[in-house]
Structures are given as C-alpha cells and as structure tokens.
N, C-alpha and C positions, 0 to 999 in steps of 0.2 A: 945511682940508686933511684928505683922509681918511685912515686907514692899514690896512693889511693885515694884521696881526698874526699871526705865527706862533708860536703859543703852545705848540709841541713845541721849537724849534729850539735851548733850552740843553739841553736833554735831549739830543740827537741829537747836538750840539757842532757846531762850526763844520767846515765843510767840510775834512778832512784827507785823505793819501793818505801810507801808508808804503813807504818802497821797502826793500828786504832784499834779501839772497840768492837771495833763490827770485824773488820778482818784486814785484808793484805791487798793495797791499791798499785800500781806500774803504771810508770811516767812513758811517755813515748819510746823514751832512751831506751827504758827496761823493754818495752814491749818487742821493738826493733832489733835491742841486741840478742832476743831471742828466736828472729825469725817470725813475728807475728804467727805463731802457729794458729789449727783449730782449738787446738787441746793441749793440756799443760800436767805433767807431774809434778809434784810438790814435796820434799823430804825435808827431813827435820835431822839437824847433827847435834846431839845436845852435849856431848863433849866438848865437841869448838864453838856451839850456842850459835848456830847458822843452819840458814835454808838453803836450799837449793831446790831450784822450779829449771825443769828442761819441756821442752817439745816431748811430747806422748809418743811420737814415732811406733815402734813397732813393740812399747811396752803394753801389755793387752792384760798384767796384773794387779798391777798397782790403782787408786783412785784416780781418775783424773778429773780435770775440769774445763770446763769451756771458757777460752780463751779471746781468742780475736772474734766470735761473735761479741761480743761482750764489751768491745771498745764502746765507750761514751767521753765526748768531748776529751779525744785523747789519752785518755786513762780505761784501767780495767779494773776491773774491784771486785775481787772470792773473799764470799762470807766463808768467816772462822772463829767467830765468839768467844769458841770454849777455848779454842787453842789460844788465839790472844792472852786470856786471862792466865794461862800457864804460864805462856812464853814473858810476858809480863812481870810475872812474879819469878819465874826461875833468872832471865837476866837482869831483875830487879832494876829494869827500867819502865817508868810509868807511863807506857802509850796510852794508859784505857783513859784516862783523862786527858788528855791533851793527844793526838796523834804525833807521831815521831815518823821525820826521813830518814832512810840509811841507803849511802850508798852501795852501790850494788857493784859487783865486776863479775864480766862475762870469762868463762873458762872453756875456751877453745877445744880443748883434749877433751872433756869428758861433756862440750855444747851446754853446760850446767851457767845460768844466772845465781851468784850467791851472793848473799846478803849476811853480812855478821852480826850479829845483834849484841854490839857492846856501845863505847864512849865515843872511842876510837874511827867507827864509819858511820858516825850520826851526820848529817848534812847542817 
C-alpha cells in the first residue's frame, strides 16, 4: 500500500470554517482542501442545515466570490451578515455573539467543502 503523506496538515489543522456575525472565515486546512481557488460558490442545504462552498470552475450562474485573493494571515473571510443571522436562528446556534468552529470535510465526488451546522461538528 502506498501513502501520500502530507507532512504540513497538523500545522494547518484540520479543515475548519467559523461562522460569526459578520460572515464565514476558512482555516488554511479549509482553504487547501479546496484547492486555493480564485473564486468560490457557496450553497446552502437547509434540510440537512449545511453549506457547501466549491471552486467556481466553469459555473458562470451562480454568485461567486473571491477567494484566494483574499487570504490574510492564513485565513479568508466573505461577509454575510444577513445570512449569518438566519443560519443562526434556523440552527438555533448562537454564532452572532460569540463565533463558532465547525468542522468541515471535503467531498471528493462532487470537490464540494461541507460544513454542517449542528452540535455534532462544532470544533
């Protein structure tokens, strides 16, 4: 059996993304496990109460946002106010006061970063 070894990835920590007030930050882990793109989509599953942010690639309808210009000290940070205060109140966890980690896992099949927003993948 071979292995891949990524000999940065406890350094970088495991894939996280913080939600807050202001909006949705990515840890190096998050940012990397996405490919450091330029540009990033964003969706919302409000039945399973998760996002999902992919690489913009060749979607030319959806919003997107700028991504890897936007690295600062390691992190990226898209303001989303309004959505916060939904996503807040629909999973009836209180980021807007305090920010919240949640672990993130990358999904190879569909190159999608998701994040669930419950108890369960809070960091």
């Amino acid at each position: 059996m071979a292995y891949n070894f990524d000999f940065s990835y406890l350094k970088n920590g495991a894939p996280a993304v913080t939600l807050s007030s202001f909006g949705i930050a990515f840890n190096k882990g998050a940012i990397e496990s996405l490919g450091t793109p330029d540009q990033v989509i964003i969706g919302y599953d409000p039945d399973q109460q998760a996002i999902g942010v992919r690489a913009r690639g060749e979607d030319t309808t959806s919003p997107c946002y700028d991504f890897a210009p936007r690295v600062k000290n390691d992190w990226i940070r898209i303001g989303a106010k309004d959505f916060m205060k939904y996503l807040s109140r629909t999973s009836k966890i209180d980021f807007l006061t305090k920010a919240k980690q949640f672990i993130a896992e990358y999904d190879e099949e569909t190159q999608t970063l998701i994040v669930v927003i419950d108890e369960a993948h809070l960091k």
